[in-house]
SELUMFI-287823 format. One record per atom (N, C-alpha, C): x, y, z. Coordinates in steps of 0.001 Angstrom, whole numbers, plus 500000, padded with zeros to 6 digits. Layout:
! SELUMFI-287823
XYZ
...
***
This chain:
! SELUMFI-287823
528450509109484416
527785509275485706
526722508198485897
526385507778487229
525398506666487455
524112507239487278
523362506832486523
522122507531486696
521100506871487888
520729507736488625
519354507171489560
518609507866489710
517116507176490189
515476507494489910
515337507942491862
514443508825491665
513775508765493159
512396508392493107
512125508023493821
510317507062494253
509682508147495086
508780508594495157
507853509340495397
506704508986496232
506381508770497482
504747508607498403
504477510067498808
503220510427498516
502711511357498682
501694511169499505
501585511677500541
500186512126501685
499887513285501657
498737513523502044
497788514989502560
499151515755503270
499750515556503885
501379516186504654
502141515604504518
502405514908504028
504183513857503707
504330513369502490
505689513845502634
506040513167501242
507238511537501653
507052510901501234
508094509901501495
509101509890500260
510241509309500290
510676509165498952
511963508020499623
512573507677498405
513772506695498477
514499507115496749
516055507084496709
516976507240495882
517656505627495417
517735505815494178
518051503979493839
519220504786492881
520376503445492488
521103503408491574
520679502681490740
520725502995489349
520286502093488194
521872501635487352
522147500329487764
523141499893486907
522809499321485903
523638499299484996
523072498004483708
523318496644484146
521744496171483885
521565494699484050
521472494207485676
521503495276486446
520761495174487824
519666495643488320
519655494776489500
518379495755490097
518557496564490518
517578497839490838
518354499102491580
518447498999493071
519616499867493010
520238499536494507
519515500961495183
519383500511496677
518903501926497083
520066502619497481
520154503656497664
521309504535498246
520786505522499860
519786505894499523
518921506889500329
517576506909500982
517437507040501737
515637507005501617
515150507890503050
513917508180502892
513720509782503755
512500509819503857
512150511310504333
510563511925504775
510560513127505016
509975513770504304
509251514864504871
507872514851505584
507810515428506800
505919515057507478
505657516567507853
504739516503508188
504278517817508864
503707519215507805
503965517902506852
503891519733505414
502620520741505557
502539521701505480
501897522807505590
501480523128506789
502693522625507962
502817522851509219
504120523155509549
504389522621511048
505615522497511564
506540521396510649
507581521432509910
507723520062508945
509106519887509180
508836518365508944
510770517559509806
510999516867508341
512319517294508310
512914516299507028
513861515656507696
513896514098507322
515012513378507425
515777512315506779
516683512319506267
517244511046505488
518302510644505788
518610508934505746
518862508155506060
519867507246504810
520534506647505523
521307505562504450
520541504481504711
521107503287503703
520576501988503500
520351501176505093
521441501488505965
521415501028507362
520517501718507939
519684502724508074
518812503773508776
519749504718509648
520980504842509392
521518505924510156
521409507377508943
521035508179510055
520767509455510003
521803510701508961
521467510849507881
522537511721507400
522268513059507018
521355513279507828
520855514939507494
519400515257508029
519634516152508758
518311516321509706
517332517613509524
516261518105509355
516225519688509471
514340519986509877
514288520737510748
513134521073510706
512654522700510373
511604523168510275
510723524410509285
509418524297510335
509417525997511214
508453526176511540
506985526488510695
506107526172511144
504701526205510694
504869527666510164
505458528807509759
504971529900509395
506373529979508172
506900529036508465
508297529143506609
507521528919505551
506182528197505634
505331527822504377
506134526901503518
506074525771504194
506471524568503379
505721523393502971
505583523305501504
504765522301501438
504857521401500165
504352520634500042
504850519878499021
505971520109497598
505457521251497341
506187522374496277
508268522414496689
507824523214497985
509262523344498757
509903521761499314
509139521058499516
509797520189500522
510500519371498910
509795519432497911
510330518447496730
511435518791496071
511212520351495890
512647520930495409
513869521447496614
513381521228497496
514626521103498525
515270519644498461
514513518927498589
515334517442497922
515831517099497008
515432517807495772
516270517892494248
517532518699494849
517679519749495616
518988520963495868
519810519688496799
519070518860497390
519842517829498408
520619517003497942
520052516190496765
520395515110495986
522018515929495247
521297517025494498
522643517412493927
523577517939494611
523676518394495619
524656518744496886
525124517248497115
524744515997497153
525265515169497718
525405513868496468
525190514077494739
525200513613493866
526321512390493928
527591512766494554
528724512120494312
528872511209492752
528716512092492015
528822511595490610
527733510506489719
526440510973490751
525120510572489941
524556511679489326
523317511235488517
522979512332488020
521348511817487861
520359512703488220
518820512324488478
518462512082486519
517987510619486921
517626510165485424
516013510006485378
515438509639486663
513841509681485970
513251509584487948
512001509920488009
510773510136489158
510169509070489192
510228507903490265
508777507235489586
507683507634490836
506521507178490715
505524507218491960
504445506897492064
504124507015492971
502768505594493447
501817506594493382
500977505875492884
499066506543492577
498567505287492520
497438505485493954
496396504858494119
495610504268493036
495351504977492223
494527504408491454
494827504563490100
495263503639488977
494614504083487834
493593503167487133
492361503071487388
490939502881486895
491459501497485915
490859501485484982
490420500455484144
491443500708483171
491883501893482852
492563502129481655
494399501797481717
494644501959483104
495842501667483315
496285500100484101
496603499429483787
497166497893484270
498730498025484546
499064498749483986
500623499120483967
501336499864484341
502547500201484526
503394501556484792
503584501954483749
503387503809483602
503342504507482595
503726505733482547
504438505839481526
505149507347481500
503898508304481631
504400509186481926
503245510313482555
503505511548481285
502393511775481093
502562513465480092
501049513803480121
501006515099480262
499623515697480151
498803515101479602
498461514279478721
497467513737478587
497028512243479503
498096511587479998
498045510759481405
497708511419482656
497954512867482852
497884513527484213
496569513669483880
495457514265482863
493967514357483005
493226513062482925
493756512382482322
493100510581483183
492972510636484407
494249510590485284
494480510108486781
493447511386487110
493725512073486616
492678513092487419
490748512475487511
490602512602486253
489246512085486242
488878510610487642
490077510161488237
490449508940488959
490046509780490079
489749510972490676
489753511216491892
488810511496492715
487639510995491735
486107510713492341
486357509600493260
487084508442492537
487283506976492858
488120506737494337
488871507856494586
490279507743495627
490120509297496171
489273510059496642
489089511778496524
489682511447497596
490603510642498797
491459510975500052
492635510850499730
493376509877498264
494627509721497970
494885510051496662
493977510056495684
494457510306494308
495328511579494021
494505512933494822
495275514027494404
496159514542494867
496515513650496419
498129514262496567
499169512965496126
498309512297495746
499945511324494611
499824512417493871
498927513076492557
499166513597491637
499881514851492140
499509515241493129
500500516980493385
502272517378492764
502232515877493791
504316516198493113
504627515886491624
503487515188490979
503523514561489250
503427516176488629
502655517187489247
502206518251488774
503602519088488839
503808519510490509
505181519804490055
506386519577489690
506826518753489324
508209517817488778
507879518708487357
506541518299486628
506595518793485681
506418520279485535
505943521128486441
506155522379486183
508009523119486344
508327522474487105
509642522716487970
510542522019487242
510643520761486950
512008520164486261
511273519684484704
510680520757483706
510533520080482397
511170519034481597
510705518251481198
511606517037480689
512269516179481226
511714516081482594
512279514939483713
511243513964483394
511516512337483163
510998511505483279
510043510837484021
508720510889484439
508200510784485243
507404509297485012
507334508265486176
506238507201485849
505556507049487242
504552506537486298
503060506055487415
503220504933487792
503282504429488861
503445502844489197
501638502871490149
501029501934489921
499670502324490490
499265501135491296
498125501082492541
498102500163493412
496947499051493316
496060499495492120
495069498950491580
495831498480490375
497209498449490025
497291497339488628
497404496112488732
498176495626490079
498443493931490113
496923493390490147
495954494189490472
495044492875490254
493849492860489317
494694493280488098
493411493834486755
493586492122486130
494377491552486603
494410489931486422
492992489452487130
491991489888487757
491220489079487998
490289489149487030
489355488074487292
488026487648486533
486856488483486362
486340488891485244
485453489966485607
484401489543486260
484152488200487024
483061488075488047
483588488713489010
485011488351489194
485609488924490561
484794490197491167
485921491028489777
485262492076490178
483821493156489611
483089492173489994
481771492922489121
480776493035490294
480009494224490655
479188494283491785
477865494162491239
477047493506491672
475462493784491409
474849494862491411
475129495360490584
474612496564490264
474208497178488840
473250497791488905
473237497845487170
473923498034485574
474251498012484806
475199497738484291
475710499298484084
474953500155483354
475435501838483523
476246501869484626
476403501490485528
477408501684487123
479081501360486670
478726500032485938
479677499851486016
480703500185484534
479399500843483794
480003501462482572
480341502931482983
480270503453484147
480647504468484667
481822503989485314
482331503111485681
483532502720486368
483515502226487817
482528501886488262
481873501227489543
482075500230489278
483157499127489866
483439497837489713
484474497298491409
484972496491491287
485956496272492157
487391496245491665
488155496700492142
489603496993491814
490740496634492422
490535496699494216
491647496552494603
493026497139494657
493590497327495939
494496497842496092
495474496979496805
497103498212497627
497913497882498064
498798496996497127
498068497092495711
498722495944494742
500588496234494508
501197496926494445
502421497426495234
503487496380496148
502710495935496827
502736495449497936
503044493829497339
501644493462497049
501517492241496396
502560491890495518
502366492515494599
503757492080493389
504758491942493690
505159492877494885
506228492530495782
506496490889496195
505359490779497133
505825489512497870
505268488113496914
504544488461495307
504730487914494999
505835487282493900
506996488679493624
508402488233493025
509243487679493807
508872487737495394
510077486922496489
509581485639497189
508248485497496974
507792483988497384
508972482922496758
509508482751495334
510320481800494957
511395481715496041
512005482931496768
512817482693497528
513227481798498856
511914482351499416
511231481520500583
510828479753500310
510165480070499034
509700477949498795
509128477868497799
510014477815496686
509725477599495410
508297477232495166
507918475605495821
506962475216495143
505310476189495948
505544476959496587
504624477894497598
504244479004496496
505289479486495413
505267480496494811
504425480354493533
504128478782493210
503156478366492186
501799477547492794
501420478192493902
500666477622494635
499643478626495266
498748477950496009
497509479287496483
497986479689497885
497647481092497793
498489481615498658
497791482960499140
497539483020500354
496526484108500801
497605485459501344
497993486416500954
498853487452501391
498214488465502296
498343488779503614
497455489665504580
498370491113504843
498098492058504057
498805492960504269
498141493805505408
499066493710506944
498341494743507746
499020495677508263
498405496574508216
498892497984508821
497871498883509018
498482500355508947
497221501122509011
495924500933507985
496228500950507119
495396500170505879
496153498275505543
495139497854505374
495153496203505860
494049496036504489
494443494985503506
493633494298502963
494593492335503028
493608492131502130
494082489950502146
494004490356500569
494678489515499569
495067489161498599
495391487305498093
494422486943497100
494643485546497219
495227485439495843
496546484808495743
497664484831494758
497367483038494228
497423483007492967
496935481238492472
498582481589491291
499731481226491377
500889480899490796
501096482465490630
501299483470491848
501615484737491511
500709485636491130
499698484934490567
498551486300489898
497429486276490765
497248487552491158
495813487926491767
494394487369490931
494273487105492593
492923486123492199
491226486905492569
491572487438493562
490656487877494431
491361488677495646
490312489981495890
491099491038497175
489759490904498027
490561491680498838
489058492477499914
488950493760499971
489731494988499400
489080496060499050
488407495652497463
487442497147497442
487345496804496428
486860498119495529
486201498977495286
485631500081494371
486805501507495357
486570501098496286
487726501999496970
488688501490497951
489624502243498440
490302501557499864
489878501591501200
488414502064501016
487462502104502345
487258500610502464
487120499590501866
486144498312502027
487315496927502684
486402496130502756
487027495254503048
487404494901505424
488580494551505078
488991494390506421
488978495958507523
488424495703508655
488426497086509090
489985497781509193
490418498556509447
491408499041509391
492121500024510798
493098501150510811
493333501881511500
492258502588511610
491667503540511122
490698504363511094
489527503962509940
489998503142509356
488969503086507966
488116501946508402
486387501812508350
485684501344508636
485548499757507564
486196499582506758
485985498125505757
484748498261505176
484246496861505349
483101496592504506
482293496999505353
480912497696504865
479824498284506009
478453498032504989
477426497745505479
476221497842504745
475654499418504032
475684499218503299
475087500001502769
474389501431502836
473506500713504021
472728501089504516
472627501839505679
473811501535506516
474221502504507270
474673503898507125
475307503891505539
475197505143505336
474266505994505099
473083505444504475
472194506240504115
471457506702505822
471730505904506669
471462506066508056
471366507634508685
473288507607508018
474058508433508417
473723509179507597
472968509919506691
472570510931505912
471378511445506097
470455510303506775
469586510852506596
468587510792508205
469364509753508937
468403510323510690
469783511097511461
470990510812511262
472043511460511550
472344513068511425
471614513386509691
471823514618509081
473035515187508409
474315514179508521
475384514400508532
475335514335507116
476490515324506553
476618516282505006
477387514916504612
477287514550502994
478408513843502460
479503513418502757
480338514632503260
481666515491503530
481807514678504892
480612514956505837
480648514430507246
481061512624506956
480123511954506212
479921510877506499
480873510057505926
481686510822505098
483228510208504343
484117510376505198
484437511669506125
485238511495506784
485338510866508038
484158510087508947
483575509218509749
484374508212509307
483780507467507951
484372506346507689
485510506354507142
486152507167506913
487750507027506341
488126507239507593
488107508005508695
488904508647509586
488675508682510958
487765508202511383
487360508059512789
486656506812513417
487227505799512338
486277504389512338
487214503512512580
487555502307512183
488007500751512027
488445500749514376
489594500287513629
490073500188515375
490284501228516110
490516502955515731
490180504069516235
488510504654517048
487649503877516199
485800503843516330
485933503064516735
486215501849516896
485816500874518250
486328500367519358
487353501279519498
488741501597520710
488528502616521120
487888503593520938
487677504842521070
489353505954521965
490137504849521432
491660505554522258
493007505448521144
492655504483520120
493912504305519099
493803503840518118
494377504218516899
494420503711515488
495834502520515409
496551502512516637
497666501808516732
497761500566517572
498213499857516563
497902498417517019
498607498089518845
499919498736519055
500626498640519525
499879499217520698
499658500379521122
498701501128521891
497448500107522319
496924499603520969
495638498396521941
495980497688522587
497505496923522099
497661495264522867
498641496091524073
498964497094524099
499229497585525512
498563497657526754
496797498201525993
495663498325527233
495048497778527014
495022496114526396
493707495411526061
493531494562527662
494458493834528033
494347493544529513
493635494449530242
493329495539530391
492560496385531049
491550496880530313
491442496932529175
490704497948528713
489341497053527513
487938497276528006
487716496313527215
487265496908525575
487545497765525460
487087498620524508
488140498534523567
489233498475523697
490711497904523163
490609496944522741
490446495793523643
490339494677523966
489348494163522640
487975494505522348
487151494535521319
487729494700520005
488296495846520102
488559496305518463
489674495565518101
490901495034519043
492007493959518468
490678492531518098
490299492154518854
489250490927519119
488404491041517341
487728492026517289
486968492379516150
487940492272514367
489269492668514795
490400492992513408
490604491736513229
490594490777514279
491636489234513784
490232488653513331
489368488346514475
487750487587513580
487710488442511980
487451489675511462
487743489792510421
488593489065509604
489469489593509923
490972488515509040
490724487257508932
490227486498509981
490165485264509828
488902484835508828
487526485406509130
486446485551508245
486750485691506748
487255487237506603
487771487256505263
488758485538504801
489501485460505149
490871484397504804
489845483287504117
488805483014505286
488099481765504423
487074481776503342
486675483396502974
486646483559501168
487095483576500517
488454483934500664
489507483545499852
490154482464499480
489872481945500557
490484480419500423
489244479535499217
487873479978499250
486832479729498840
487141479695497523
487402480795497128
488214481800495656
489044480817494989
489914480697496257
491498479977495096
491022478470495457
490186477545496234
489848476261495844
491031475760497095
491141476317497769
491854475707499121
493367476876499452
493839475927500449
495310476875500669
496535476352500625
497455476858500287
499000476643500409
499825477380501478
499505478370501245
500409479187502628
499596480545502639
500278480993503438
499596482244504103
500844483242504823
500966484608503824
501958485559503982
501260486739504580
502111487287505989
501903488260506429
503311489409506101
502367490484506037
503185491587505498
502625492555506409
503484494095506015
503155495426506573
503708495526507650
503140496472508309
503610497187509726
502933495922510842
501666496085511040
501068494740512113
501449493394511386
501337493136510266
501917491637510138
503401491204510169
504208492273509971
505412491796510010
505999492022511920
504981492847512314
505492492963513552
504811493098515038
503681492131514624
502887492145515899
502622490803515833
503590489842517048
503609488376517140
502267487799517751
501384488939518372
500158488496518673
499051488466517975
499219489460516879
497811489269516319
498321488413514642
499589487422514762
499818486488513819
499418485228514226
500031485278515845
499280484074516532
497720483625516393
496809484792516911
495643484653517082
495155484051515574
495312484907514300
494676484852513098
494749483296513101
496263482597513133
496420481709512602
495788480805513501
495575480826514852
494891480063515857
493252479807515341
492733481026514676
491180481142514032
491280479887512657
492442479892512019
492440479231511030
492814478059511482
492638477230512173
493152475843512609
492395474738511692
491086475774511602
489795474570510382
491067474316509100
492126475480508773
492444475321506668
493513474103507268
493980473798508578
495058473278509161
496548473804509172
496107475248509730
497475475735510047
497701475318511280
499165475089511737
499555475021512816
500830476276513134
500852476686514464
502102477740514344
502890476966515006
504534477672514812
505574477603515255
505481478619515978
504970478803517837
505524479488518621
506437480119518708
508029479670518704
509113479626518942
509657480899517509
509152480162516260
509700480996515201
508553482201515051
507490482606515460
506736483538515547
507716484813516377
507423483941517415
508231485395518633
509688485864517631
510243484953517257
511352485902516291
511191486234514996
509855486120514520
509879486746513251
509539486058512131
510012484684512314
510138483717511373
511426483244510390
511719483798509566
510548483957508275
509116482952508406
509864481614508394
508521480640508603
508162480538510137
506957480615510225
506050480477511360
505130479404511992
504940478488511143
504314477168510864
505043476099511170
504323475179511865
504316473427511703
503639472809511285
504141471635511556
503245470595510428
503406470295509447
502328469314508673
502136469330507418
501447470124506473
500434471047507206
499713471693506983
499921472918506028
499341473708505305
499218474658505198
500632475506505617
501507476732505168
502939477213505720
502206478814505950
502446479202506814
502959480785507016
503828481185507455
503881482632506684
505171483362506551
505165484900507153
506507485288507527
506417486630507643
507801487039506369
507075488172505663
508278488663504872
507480489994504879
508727490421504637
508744492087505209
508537492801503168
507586493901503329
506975494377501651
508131495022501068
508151495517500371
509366496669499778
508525497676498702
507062498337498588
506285498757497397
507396499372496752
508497500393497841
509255501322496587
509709500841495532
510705499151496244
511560498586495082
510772498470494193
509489497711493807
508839497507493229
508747498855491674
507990500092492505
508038501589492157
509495501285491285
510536501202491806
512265501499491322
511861500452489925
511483499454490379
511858498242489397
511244498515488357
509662499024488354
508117499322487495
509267500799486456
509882501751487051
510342503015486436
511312502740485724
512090501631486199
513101501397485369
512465500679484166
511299499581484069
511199498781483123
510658499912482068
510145500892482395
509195501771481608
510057502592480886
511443503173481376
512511503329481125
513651503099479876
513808501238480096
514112500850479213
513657500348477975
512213500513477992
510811500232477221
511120501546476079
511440502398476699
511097503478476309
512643504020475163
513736503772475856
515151503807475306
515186502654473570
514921501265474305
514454500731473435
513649500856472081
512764501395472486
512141502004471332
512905503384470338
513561504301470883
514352505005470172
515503504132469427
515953503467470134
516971502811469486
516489501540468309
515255501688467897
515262500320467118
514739501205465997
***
């Protein structure tokens, strides 16, 4: 029988997942890939083949009580209803964070699950529903293979100036440092840069992952050099709802002439801030550049995301000692031809020039000139997840066998 892994995204209500085949001596192929949303509500499951057509649909009113628990083992009853002569060989899944101690993908067993835990001071909006489905796999399918693929490992390659904050040293012997995320992402587009232009892929290279969460990543021959989040996934570039980098001091603002509880002032800035707080109408990119012609409040918060981007880009560029190219990824970079234009229009000082023509379609390349290249390539974190479970996998087989 073929054995294959499923990949695992976990949200506060959704679970995402994707089904791979593991052949020998390939990469894994996907077969499946899906969603559950709405959990501990009204909740829609749907999955899909490799083309995105639809192969099974179902929704669960808000009072069936479905929630992460149900929606996971209804997909195990799915998989094997529709096995066609596979057989589930290992889980892998994405966690935000693993701290200082983890750089790697790692088999998971109770004594790894109270690490990641201690991790959820660091990530208290994402750490503990990655860990939820790690919890039940193992209560529910004992002796199923489980790995951590984490979004803070691609960039434990940086310098400990990188990431070291001014702050006293106890802080950071408590684990207060910079870390970085979306790393997932990164490793991604930095195993497919060779594809695109060899000599780009050993070269400095600024990666702008935007979407609802948006950070920049500066890659010097593949390895992370420098990010813009950093102690959490609040910092950095403003975001859908998430406020970026903010002084300090505003929070204590917000605690103390505001009055607003801890509780209040975390969920402000995770959730009612970046281009949602200064649009006061959308967390969606698509929605602003709809009413920015009219609307100047729209109009601002697109205006405000690209000056960021562009601001950030030229510390980075600072970082890696100049530029080579410049990769857009995610949901807004792979698919909003206006706010690729603009960024790169801000960067005219590193000497980018765009290709109009190859923008409006996508690209891949977007650039003229001699200058500086940008790109659009589209992320893949799961494959990544597939690729990270399998290596841990055969790491692991390996070792029995020697």
């Amino acid at each position: 029988m073929t054995p294959v892994l499923i990949v695992l995204n976990a949200g506060s209500s959704s679970l995402k997942f994707q089904v791979y085949d593991m052949f020998d001596g390939m990469e894994p192929r996907l077969v499946w890939k899906g969603f559950y949303e709405g959990l501990g509500g009204a909740v829609h499951f749907i999955v899909k083949d490799t083309g995105g057509t639809p192969l099974d649909e179902m929704t669960w009113s808000s009072g069936d009580g479905i929630g992460h628990e149900e929606a996971l083992m209804h997909l195990i009853s799915w998989l094997r209803s529709h096995q066609e002569n596979r057989k589930l060989a290992a889980i892998g899944h994405r966690v935000v964070h693993g701290g200082g101690a983890f750089a790697a993908p790692t088999l998971i067993d109770e004594a790894v699950i109270q690490e990641l835990e201690k991790l959820v001071p660091l990530a208290p909006l994402h750490q503990p529903h990655n860990l939820e489905p790690i919890k039940i796999v193992q209560r529910r399918l004992p002796g199923m293979p489980q790995v951590a693929c984490f979004d803070t490992g691609f960039h434990q390659t940086q310098s400990d100036i990188a990431s070291l904050f001014a702050l006293p040293r106890d802080m950071r012997e408590r684990g207060v440092r910079r870390y970085g995320f979306h790393g997932l992402s990164y490793d991604y587009i930095a195993s497919v840069l060779k594809d695109y232009d060899p000599r780009l892929a050993e070269g400095r290279v600024i990666v702008a992952h935007l979407g609802n969460g948006a950070s920049l990543c500066a890659l010097n021959d593949g390895t992370s050099i420098a990010t813009t989040m950093g102690f959490s996934a609040l910092d950095g570039l403003p975001m859908g709802t998430r406020c970026g980098a903010i002084d300090a001091g505003v929070v204590f603002y917000m605690l103390r002439e505001m009055k607003l509880s801890p509780e209040e002032a975390e969920r402000m800035l995770y959730t009612k801030s970046g281009l949602l707080g200064v649009s006061g109408i959308s967390n969606d990119m698509r929605t602003l550049r709809s009413k920015a012609a009219t609307n100047a409040d729209a109009k601002r918060a697109i205006d405000m995301f690209v000056y960021r981007i562009t601001r950030e880009i030229g510390s980075l560029v600072a970082a890696l000692g100049g530029l080579d190219g410049l990769v857009f990824t995610a949901g807004i970079g792979e698919n909003d031809v206006a706010t690729r234009a603009e960024v790169i229009a801000g960067l005219a000082w590193a000497g980018l020039t765009i290709d109009e023509a190859a923008n409006r379609t996508g690209g891949p390349r977007i650039s003229a000139g001699s200058g500086p290249t940008a790109w659009v390539i589209p992320t893949n974190e799961e494959l990544v997840i597939a690729r990270q479970t399998r290596s841990v996998l055969d790491a692991v087989q390996a070792k029995l066998a020697s």
